[in-house]
C-alpha positions as CSV (number, residue, x, y, z in Angstrom):
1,X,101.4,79.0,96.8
2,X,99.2,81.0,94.5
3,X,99.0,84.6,94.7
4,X,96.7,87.0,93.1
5,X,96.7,91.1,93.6
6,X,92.8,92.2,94.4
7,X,94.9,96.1,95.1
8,X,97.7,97.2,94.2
9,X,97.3,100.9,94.6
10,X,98.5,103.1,97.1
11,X,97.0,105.9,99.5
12,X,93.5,106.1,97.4
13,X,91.7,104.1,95.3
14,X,92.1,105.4,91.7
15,X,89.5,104.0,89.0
16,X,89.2,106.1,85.7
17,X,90.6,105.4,82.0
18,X,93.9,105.5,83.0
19,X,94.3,103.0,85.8
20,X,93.1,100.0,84.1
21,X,95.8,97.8,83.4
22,X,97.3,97.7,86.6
23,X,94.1,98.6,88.8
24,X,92.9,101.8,91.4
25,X,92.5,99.6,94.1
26,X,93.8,99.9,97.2
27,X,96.0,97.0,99.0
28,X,94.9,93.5,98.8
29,X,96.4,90.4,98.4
30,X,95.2,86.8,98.3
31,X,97.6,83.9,99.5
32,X,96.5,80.4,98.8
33,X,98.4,78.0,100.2
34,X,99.3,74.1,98.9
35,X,97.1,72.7,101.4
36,X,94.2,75.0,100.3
37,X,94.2,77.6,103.5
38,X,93.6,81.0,102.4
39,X,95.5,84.1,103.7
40,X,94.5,87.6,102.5
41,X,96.4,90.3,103.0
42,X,95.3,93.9,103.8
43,X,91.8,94.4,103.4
44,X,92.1,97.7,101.2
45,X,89.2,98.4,98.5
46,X,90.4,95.6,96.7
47,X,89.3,93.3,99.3
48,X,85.5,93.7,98.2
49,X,85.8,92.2,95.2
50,X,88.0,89.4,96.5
51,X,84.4,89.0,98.7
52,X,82.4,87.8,96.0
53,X,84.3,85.0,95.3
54,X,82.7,83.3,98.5
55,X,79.1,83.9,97.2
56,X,77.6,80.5,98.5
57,X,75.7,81.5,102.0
58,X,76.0,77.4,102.0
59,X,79.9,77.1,102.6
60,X,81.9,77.8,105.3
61,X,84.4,80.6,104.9
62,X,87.6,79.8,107.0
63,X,90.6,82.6,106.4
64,X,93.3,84.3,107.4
65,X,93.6,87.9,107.5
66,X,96.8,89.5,108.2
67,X,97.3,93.6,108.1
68,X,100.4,95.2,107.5
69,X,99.3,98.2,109.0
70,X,96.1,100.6,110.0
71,X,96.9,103.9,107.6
72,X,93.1,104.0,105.9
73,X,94.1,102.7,102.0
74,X,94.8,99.4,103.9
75,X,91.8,98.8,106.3
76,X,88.9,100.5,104.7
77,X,87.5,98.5,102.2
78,X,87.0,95.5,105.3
79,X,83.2,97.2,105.8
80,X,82.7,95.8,102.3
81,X,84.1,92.5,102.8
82,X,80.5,90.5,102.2
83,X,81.2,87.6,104.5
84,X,82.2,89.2,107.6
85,X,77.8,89.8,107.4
86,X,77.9,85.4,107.3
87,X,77.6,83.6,110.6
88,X,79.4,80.5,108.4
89,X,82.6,82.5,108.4
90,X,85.4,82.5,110.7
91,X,88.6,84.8,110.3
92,X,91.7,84.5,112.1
93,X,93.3,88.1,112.0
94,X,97.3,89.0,112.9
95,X,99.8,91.2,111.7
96,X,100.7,95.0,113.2
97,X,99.6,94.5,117.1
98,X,96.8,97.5,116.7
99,X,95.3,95.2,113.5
100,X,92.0,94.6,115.6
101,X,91.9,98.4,116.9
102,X,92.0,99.7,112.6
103,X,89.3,97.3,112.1
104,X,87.1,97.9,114.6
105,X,87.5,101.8,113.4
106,X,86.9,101.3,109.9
107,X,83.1,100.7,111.6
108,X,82.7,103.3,114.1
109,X,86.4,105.2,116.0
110,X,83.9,105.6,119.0
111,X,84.3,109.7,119.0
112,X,81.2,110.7,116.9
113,X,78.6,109.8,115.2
114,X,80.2,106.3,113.6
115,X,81.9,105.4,110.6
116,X,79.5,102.8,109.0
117,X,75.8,102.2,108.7
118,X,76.9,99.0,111.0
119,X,78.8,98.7,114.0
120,X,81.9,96.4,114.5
121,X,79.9,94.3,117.1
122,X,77.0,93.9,114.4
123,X,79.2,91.9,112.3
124,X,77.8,88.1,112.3
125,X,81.4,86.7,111.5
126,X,83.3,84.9,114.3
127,X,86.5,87.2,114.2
128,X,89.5,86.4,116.4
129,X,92.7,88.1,116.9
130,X,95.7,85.2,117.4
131,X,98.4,87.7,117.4
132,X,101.1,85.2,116.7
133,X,103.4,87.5,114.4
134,X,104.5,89.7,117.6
135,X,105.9,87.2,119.0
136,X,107.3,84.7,116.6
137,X,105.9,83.1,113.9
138,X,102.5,81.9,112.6
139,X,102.7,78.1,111.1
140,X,99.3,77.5,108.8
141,X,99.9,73.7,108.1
142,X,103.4,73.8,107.5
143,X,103.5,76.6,105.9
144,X,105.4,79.4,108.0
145,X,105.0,82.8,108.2
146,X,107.0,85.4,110.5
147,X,107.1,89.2,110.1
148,X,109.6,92.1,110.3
149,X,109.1,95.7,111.3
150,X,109.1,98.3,108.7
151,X,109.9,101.8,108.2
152,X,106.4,103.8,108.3
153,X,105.2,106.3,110.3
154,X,103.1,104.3,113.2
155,X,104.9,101.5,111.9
156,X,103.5,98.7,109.5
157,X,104.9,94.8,109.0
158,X,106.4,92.8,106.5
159,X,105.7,89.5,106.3
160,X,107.8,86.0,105.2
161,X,106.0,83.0,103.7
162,X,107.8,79.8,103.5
163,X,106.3,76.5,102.0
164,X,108.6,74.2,101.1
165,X,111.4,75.2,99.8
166,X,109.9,78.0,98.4
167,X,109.8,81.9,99.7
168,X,107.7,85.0,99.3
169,X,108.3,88.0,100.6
170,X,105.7,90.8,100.5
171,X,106.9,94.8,101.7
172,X,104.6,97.8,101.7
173,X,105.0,101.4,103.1
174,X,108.3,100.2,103.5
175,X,111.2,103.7,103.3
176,X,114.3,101.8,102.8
177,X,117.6,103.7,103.0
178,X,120.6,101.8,102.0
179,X,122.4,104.2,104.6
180,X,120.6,102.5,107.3
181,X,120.3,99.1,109.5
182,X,117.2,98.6,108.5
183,X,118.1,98.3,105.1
184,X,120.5,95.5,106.0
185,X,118.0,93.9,108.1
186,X,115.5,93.9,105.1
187,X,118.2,92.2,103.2
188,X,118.5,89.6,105.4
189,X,115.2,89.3,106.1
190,X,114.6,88.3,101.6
191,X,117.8,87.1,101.2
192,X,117.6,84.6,98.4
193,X,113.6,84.7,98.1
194,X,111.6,83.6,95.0
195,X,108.9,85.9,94.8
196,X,109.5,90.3,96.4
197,X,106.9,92.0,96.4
198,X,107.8,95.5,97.6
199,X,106.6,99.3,97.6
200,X,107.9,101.4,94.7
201,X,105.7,104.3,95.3
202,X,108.5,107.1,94.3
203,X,111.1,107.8,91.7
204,X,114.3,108.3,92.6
205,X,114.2,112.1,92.1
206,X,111.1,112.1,93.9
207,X,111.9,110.7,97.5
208,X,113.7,113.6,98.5
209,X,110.9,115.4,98.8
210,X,108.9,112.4,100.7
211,X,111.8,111.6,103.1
212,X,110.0,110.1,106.1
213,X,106.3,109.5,104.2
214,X,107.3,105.5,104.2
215,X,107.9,104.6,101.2
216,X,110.5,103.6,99.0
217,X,111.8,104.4,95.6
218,X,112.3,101.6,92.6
219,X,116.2,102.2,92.9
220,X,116.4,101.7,97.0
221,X,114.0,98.3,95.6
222,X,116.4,97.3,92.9
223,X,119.3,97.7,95.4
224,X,117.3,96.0,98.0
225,X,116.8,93.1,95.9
226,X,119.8,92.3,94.2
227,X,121.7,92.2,97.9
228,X,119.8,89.6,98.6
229,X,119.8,87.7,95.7
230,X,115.9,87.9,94.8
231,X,114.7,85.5,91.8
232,X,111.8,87.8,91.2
233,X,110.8,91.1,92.1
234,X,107.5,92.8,91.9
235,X,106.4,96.6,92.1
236,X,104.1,97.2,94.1
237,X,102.0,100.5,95.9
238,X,101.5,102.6,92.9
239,X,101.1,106.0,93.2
240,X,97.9,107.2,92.7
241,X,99.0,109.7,90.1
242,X,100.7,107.1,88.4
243,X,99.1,106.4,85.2
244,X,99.5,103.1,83.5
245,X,101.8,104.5,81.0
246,X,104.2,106.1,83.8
247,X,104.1,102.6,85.3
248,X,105.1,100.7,82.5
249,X,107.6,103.4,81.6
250,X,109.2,102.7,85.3
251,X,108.9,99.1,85.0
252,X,111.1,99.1,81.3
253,X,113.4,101.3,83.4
254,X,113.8,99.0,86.0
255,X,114.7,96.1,83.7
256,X,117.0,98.1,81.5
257,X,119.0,98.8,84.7
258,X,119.1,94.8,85.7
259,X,120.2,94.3,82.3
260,X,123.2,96.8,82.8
261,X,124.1,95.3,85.9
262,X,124.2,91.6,84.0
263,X,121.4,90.1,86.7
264,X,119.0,87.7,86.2
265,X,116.5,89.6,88.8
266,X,112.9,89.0,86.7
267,X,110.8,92.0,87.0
268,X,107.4,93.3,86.5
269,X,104.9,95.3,88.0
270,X,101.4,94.0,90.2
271,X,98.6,94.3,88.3
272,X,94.9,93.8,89.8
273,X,93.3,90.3,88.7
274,X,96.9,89.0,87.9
275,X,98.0,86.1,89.7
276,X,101.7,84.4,90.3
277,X,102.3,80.8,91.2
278,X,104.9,79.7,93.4
């Protein structure tokens, strides 16, 4: 697998001076798997740049989609995806069972006036809901993917790659609480993955304050990761007031702690354009 951040930004996209190491994008990921299937996921304002890199009209665009969830910073840069306008291009979309419903909103929530210059059922794509992940698992080629229920309000998904012998894990607008069953499920849910990829939007002294917003602090992640013996874990869902000097400060934090704790957890924070390699 080869995985490359397009967003990594939380709640709103935040582009300026400050913001350019680690991006102001909103969620996207792209997922490309050994057999050369693509998955994205999200299709936050990241997403439109992760468009132009199907730029031929000539080929055929054949992709996954899957959405964690429909909270805006995670659907509405889709409008701007440039091949859903391509009659070459088919999508397969699954992921939280109202994926299609945040969509088809993103163009027009049918209450006013629209959304979008163009309507949903404009679009010249072939787009098809499989909604697999609600009900097991989705196999892409023998690669298998299967999903797990998060703590969000309106609830989002996590979802489970496995190729191989290899594992990736990816978590946003995730609140864990190490008091809770849901943090135990999460553990078993990564236990011993290579790659975690997990929201980190709040310091610890700052989630008190956000109890039941849906996301997590990097200390719930830290614990979250060394109980189920993670190789690598990445911080993900910056906060839009987090500049990139805050966010390397947290990330130096976050290995100092490993270090204390004598673990080999690797640790580092998503950056837009970077890309990991499983």
């Amino acid at each position: 697998m080869k995985i490359k951040f397009w967003g990594t930004r939380g709640s709103i996209p935040v582009p300026g001076k400050d913001t350019i190491i680690y991006g102001g994008n909103t969620t996207c990921l792209e997922v490309d798997l050994i057999d050369g299937k693509k998955v994205i996921i999200d299709a936050g304002t990241g997403i439109r740049s992760l468009g132009r890199e199907f730029e031929s009209p000539k080929e055929d665009v054949d992709i996954y989609i899957l959405i964690t969830h429909i909270h805006w910073d995670h659907i509405f840069g889709f409008p701007f995806f440039s091949p859903i306008y391509r009659s070459s291009t088919r999508i397969l979309v699954d992921g939280y069972n109202s994926c299609m419903k945040g969509l088809r909103y993103s163009f027009d929530n049918k209450m006013g006036d629209g959304l979008f210059p163009v309507k949903f059922e404009e679009l010249k794509a072939d787009i098809q809901f499989i909604n697999k992940l609600s009900h097991g698992y989705l196999e892409i080629d023998g690669t298998f993917i299967d999903g797990i229920p998060l703590c969000h309000p309106q609830g989002s998904f996590g979802f489970r790659f496995r190729e191989g012998n290899k594992t990736l894990i990816f978590m946003t607008d995730n609140e864990l609480d190490v008091k809770k069953k849901s943090f135990n499920d999460c553990v078993d849910f990564c236990q011993g993955a290579d790659i975690l990829i997990h929201d980190s939007h709040y310091e610890p002294e700052e989630i008190s304050k956000h109890r039941g917003w849906g996301h997590s602090d990097y200390q719930s992640v830290l614990d979250l990761a060394l109980s189920a013996n993670v190789k690598k874990l990445v911080l993900f869902h910056h906060a839009p007031g987090r500049k990139d000097s805050d966010i390397i400060k947290m990330t130096i934090l976050c290995q100092d702690l490993i270090r204390k704790k004598n673990s080999n957890l690797e640790i580092e924070a998503a950056k837009e354009n970077s890309v990991l390699v499983l």
